[in-house]
C-alpha positions as CSV (number, residue, x, y, z in Angstrom):
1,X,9.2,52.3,-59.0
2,X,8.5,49.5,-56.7
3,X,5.2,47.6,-57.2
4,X,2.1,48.7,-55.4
5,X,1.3,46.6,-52.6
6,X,-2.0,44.2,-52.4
7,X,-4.8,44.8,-50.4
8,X,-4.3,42.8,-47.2
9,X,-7.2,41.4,-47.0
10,X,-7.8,40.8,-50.8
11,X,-4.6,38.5,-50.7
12,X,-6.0,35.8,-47.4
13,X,-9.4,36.0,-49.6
14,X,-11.6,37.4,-46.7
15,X,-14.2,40.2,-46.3
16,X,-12.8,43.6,-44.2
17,X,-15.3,42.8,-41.0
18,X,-13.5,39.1,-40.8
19,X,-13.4,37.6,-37.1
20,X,-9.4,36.7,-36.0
21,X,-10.4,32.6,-36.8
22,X,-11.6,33.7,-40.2
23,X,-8.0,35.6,-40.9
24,X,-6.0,32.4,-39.1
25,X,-8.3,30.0,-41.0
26,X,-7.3,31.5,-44.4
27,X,-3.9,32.4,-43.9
28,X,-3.1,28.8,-43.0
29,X,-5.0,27.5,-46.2
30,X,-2.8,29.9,-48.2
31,X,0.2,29.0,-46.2
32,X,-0.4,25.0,-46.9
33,X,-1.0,26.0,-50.7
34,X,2.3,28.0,-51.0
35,X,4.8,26.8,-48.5
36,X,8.3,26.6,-50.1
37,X,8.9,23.5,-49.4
38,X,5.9,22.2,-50.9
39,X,6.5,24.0,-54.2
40,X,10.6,23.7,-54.5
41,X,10.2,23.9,-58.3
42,X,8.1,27.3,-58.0
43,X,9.4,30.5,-57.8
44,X,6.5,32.4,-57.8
45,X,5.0,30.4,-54.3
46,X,7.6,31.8,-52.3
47,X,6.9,35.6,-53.1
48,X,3.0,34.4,-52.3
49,X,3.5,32.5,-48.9
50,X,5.6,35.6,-47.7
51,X,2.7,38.1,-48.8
52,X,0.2,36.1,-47.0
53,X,2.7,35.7,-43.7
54,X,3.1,40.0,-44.1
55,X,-1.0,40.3,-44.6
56,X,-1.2,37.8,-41.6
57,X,1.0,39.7,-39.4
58,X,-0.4,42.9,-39.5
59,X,-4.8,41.6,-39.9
60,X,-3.9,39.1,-36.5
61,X,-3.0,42.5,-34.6
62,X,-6.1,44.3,-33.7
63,X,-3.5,47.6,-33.1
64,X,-2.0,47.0,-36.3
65,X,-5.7,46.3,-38.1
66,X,-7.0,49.1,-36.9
67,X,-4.4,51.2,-38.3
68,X,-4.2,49.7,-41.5
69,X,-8.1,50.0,-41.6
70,X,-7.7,53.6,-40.9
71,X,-4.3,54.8,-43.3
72,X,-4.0,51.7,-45.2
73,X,-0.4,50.2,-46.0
74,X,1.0,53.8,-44.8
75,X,-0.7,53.1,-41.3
76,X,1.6,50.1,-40.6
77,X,4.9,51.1,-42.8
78,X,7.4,51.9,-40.3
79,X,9.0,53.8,-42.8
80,X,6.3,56.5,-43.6
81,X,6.6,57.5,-39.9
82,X,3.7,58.8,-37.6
83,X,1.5,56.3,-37.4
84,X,3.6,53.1,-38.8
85,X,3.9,49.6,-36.7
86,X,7.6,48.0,-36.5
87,X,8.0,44.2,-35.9
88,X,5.4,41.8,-35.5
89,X,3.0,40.0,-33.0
90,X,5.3,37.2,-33.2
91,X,2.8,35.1,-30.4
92,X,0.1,35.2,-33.1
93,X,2.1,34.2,-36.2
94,X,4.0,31.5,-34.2
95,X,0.7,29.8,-32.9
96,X,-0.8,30.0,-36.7
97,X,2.4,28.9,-38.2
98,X,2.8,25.7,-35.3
99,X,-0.7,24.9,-36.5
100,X,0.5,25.0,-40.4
101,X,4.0,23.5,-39.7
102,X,2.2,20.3,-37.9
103,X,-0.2,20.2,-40.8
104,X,2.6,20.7,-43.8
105,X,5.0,17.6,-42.4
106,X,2.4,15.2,-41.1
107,X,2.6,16.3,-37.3
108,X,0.0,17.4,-34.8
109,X,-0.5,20.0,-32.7
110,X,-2.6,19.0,-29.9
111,X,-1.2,18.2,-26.8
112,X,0.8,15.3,-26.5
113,X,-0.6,12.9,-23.9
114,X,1.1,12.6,-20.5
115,X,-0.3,9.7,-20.1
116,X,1.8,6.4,-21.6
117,X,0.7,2.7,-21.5
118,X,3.1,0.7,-19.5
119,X,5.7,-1.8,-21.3
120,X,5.0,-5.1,-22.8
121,X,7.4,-8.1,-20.9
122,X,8.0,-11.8,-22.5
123,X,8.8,-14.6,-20.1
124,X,10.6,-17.6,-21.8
125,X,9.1,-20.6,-20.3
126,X,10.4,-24.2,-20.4
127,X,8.2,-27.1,-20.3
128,X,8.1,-30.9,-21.1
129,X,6.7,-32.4,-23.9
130,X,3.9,-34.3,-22.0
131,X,3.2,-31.1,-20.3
132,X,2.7,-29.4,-23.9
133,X,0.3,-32.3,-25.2
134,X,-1.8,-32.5,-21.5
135,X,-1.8,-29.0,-20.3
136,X,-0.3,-28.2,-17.3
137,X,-0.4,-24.7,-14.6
138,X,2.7,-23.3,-13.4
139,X,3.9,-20.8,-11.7
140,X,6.3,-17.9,-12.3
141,X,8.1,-15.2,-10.6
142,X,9.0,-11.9,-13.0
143,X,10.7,-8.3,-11.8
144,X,8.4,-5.9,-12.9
145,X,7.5,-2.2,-12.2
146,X,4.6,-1.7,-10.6
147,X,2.5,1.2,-9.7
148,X,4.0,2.5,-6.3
149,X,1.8,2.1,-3.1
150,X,2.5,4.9,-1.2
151,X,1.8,7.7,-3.7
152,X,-0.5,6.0,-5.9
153,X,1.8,6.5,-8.8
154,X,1.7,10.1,-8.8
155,X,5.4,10.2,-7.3
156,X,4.4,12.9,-5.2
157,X,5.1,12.5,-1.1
158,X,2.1,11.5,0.7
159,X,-0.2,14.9,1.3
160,X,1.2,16.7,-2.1
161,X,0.6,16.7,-5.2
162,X,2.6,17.6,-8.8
163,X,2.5,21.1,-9.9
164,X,2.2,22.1,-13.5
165,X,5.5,22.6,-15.1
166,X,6.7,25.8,-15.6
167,X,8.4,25.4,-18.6
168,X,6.2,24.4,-20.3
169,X,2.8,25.1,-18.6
170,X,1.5,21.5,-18.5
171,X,1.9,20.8,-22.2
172,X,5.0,18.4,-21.9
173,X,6.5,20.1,-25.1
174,X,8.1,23.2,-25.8
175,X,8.4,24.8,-28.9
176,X,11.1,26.5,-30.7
177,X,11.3,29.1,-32.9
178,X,13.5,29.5,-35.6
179,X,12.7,32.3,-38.6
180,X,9.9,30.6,-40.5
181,X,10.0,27.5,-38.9
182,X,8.3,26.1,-35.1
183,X,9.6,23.0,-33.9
184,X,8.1,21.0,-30.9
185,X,10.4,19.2,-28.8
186,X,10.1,17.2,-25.1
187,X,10.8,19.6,-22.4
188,X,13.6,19.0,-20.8
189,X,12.3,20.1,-17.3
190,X,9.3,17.7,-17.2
191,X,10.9,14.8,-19.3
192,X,7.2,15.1,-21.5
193,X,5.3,14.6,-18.2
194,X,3.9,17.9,-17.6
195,X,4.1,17.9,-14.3
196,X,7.2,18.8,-11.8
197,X,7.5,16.7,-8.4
198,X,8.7,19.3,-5.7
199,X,8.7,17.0,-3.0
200,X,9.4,13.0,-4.3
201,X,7.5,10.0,-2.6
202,X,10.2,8.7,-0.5
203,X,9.6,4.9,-1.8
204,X,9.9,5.3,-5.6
205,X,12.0,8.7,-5.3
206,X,9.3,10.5,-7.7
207,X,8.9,7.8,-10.3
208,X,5.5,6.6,-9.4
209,X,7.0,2.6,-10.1
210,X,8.5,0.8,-8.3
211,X,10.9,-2.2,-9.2
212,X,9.2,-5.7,-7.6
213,X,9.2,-9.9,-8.0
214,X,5.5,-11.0,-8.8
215,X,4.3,-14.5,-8.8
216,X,2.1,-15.3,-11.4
217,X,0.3,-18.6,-12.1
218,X,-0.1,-19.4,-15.8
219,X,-2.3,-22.1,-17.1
220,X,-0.8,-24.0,-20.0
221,X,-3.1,-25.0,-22.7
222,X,-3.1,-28.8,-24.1
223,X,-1.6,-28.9,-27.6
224,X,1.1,-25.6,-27.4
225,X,4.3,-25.6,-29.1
226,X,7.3,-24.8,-29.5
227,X,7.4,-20.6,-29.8
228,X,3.6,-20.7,-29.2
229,X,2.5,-17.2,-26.5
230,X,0.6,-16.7,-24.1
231,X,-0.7,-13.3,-23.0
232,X,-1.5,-12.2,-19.4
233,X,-3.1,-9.2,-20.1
234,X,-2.6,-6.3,-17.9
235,X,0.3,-8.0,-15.9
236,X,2.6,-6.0,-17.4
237,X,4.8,-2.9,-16.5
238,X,3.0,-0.3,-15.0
239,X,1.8,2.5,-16.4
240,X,2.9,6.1,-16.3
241,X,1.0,8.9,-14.9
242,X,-1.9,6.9,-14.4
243,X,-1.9,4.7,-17.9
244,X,-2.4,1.1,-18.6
245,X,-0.4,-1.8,-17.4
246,X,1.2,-3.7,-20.3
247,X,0.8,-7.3,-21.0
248,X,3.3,-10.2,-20.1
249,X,4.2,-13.0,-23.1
250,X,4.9,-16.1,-21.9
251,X,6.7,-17.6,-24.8
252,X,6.6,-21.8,-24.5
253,X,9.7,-23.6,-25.6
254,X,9.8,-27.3,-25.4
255,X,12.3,-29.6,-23.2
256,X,14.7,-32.3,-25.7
257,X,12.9,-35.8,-24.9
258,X,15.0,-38.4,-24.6
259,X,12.6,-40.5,-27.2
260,X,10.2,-38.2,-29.4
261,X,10.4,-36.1,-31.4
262,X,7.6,-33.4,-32.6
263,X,6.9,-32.0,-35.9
264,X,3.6,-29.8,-35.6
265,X,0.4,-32.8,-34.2
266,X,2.5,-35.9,-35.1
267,X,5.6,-37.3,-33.0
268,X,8.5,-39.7,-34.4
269,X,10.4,-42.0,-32.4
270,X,12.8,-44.7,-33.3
271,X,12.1,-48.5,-32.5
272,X,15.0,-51.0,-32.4
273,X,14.0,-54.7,-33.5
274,X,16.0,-58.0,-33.2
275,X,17.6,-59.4,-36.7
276,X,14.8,-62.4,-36.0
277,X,11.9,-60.0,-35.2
278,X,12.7,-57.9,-38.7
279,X,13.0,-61.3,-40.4
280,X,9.9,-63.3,-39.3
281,X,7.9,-60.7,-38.0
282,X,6.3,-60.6,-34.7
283,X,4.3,-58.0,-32.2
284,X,6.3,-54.9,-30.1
285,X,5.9,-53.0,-27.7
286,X,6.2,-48.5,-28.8
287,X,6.2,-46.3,-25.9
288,X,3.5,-43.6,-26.5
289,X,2.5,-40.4,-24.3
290,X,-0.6,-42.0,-23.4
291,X,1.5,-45.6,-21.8
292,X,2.9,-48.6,-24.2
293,X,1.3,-49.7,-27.3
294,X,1.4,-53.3,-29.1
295,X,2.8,-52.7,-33.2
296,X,2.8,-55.4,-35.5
297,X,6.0,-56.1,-37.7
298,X,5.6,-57.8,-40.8
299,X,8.0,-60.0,-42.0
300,X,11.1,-59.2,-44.1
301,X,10.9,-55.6,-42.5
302,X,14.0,-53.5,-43.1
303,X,16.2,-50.8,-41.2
304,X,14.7,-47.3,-42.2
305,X,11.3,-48.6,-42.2
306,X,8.2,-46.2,-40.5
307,X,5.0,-47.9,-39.3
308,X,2.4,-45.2,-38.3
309,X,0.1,-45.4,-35.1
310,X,-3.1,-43.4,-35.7
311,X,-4.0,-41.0,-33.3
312,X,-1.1,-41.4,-30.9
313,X,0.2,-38.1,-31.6
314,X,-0.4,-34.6,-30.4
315,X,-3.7,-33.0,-30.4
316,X,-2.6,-29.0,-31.8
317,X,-3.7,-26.0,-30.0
318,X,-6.3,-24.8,-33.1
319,X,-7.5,-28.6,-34.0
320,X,-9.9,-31.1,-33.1
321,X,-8.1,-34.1,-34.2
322,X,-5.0,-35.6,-32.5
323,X,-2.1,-36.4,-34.8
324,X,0.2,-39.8,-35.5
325,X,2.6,-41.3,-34.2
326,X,5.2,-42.3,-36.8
327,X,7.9,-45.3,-35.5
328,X,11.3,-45.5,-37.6
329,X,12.2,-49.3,-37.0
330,X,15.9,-50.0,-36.8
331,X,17.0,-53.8,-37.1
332,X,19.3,-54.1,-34.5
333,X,22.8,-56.0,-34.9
334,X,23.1,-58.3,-32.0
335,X,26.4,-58.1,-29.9
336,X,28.8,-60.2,-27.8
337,X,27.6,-63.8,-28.9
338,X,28.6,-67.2,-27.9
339,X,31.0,-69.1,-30.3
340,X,28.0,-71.6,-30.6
341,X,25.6,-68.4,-32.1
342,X,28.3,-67.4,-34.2
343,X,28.6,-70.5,-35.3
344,X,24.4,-70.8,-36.1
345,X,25.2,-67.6,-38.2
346,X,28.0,-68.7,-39.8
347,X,25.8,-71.6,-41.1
348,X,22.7,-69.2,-41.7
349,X,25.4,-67.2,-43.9
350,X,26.0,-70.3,-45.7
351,X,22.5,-71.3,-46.8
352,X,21.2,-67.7,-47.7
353,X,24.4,-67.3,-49.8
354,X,23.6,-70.3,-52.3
355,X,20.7,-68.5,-53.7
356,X,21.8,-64.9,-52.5
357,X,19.3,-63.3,-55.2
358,X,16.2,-64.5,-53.7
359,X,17.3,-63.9,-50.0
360,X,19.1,-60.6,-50.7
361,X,17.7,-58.9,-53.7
362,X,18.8,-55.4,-52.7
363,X,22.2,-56.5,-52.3
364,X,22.1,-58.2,-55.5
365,X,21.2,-55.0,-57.2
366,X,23.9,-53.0,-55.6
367,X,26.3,-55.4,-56.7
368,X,25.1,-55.4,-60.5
369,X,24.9,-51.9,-60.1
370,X,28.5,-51.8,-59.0
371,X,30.0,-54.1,-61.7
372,X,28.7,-51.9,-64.3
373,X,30.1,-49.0,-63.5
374,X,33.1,-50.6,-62.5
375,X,33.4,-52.0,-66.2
C-alpha cells in the first residue's frame, strides 16, 4: 500500500491562505536546502526536493489550488478522474527554479546589462633618456573605435530607432529548459544586446563604432622609466550601447644611449683615462645629462675603478631626491707610438721592474699566487 501523501502545504512550511510570493519564497528555501546536487551523499534530500517541486507545482496554479483546496490530493490526481489536473504550470516552476538554479551555482538572475564599458588600449611609446629624466609632451596617433557620429552609437539609421528583440524580449538572454535544470545563455538574435537594428546606420553598418586614427598629445612626466604607464582616461574604445569609453596605457620604454646606462635614479657610464692620468692623477672631464662635469683622479687609480658624482643622476617619478652618477674608469692603452715613445717605455719598463714589488704589488701577488699552485 503506497504511502499517504503529505499535506502540500505542510511540506513548503506555510499557512493554507499563503499569497503566491509566500509559496515561491518557501519552495525555493526548501529547494536550496535539498537540491541533489548540494546533498550527493543523501538519499533521503532527493525524495524531499521532488516533494517540494510536486507541492510547488500544484499551490503556484491558482486552478490547481483551488482544486486541491476543494478535494484535496484527489482534486489534482489525474488518475482519480473528474476533477484531476494533468502536467504542470511549467512558466511558474521554471521562473522559481531560474531563481534557485542562479542562487544554487553562484549565478544571478537579473538582467544582464546591455550596456558594456568600452576596451582598454596600450600604446608602446619610445623615448630618449634625457626626455625620461626632463619630461617631455608628445604626440601620438592610435586606431581606435569610436562612438559613430551619425547615429549617436545607437546603430540605428538616422530617424529610427532599435526595437526590442523578439527573442528574447529585451533581456539579452534566453533561457533553456532542460527537466530540472534552467540554463541562461546569450541570445543568439541580439548577440546579448537586447535590441534588433531593422534598418543599420549606413556609416558604421549597425555597430554604433566606428574604426578611426586619433591624435593624442601625452605629457611625459620627469623621472619615468623603463615599463612605467601612463593612463589617458576615457580615451579608450568606445563604449557599447551607450557605456563608458575605456582608458589608453601609454607604456614608456627607454631608447639605448650611446653612453649611460640606468638602473632605477642612478646612471653609470664608463670613463677612459690615459696610462699617465691613472698613474699621477689629474682632473677630467664626465659628460652628465645636465652638460660636462670636472672629476678628480687620484693617483695610482686602476682599470675597474668607480668614482661617484652626487646628485648627477635621475630624479625618480615617486622621489624628491635626484640619484648618482657612478663613472667606471678604464686606463686606456695608448696606440700607434713613435719608436722614440716606445723607447721611453721600454726604459720606464726597465726601472719599475728592479723593484717590481713596490711598483706592481698586485702583479706580485698573482705571481706568488701562481708559483704555489704550480708547485
Amino acid at each position: 500500500m503506497a504511502a499517504a501523501k503529505k499535506d502540500y502545504y505542510e511540506v513548503l512550511g506555510v499557512n493554507r491562505d499563503a499569497s503566491e510570493e509566500e509559496i515561491k519564497k518557501a519552495f525555493k528555501k526548501l529547494a536550496m536546502k535539498f537540491h541533489p546536487d548540494r546533498n550527493p551523499d543523501n538519499p533521503k534530500a532527493e525524495e524531499s526536493f521532488k516533494e517540494a517541486k510536486e507541492a510547488y507545482e500544484m499551490l503556484s496554479d491558482d486552478q490547481k489550488r483551488a482544486a486541491y483546496d476543494q478535494y484535496g490530493h484527489a482534486g489534482v490526481d489525474p488518475s482519480m478522474g473528474g476533477g484531476g489536473f494533468g502536467g504542470f504550470n511549467s512558466g511558474n516552476f521554471s521562473d522559481a527554479f531560474g531563481d534557485i538554479f542562479g542562487d544554487i551555482f553562484g549565478g544571478a538572475r537579473n538582467q544582464r546589462s546591455n550596456v558594456y564599458r568600452g576596451a582598454d588600449l596600450r600604446y608602446n611609446l619610445e623615448i630618449s633618456l634625457e626626455d625620461a629624466a626632463k619630461g617631455t609632451e608628445t604626440k601620438i596617433r592610435i586606431p581606435v573605435q569610436t562612438s559613430c557620429e551619425t547615429c549617436h552609437g545607437s546603430g540605428a539609421r538616422p530617424g529610427t530607432s532599435p526595437v526590442t528583440c523578439t527573442t528574447c524580449n529585451g533581456h539579452g538572454q534566453v533561457r533553456m529548459q532542460q527537466g530540472f535544470f534552467s540554463v541562461q545563455q546569450t541570445c543568439p538574435k541580439c548577440h546579448g544586446t537586447g535590441k534588433m537594428v531593422k534598418e543599420p546606420c549606413p556609416t558604421c553598418h549597425g555597430g554604433g563604432r566606428v574604426k578611426q586614427n586619433k591624435t593624442l598629445n601625452v605629457k611625459i612626466p620627469s623621472g619615468v622609466d623603463e615599463g612605467d604607464r601612463i593612463r589617458l582616461s576615457g580615451e579608450g574604445e568606445a563604449g557599447v550601447n551607450g557605456g563608458p569609453t575605456g582608458d589608453l596605457y601609454v607604456v614608456v620604454h627607454l631608447k639605448e644611449h650611446p653612453i649611460f646606462q640606468r638602473d632605477g635614479a642612478n646612471l653609470h657610464c664608463e670613463m677612459p683615462i690615459s696610462f699617465s692620468t691613472a698613474a699621477l692623477g689629474g682632473e677630467i672631464e664626465v659628460p652628465t645629462l645636465d652638460g660636462a662635469a670636472k672629476m678628480k683622479i687620484p693617483a695610482e687609480t686602476q682599470t675597474g675603478s668607480v668614482f661617484r658624482l652626487r646628485g648627477k643622476g635621475i630624479k625618480p617619478l615617486r622621489s624628491s631626491e635626484h640619484g648618482d652618477l657612478m663613472v667606471h674608469v678604464v686606463v686606456e692603452t695608448p696606440v700607434r707610438l713613435t719608436e722614440k715613445q716606445k723607447d721611453l717605455l721600454r726604459e720606464f719598463e726597465s726601472s719599475t721592474q728592479a723593484d717590481a714589488g713596490k711598483h706592481s704589488p698586485k702583479n706580485k701577488s698573482w705571481v706568488d699566487k701562481a708559483r704555489d699552485f704550480f708547485s
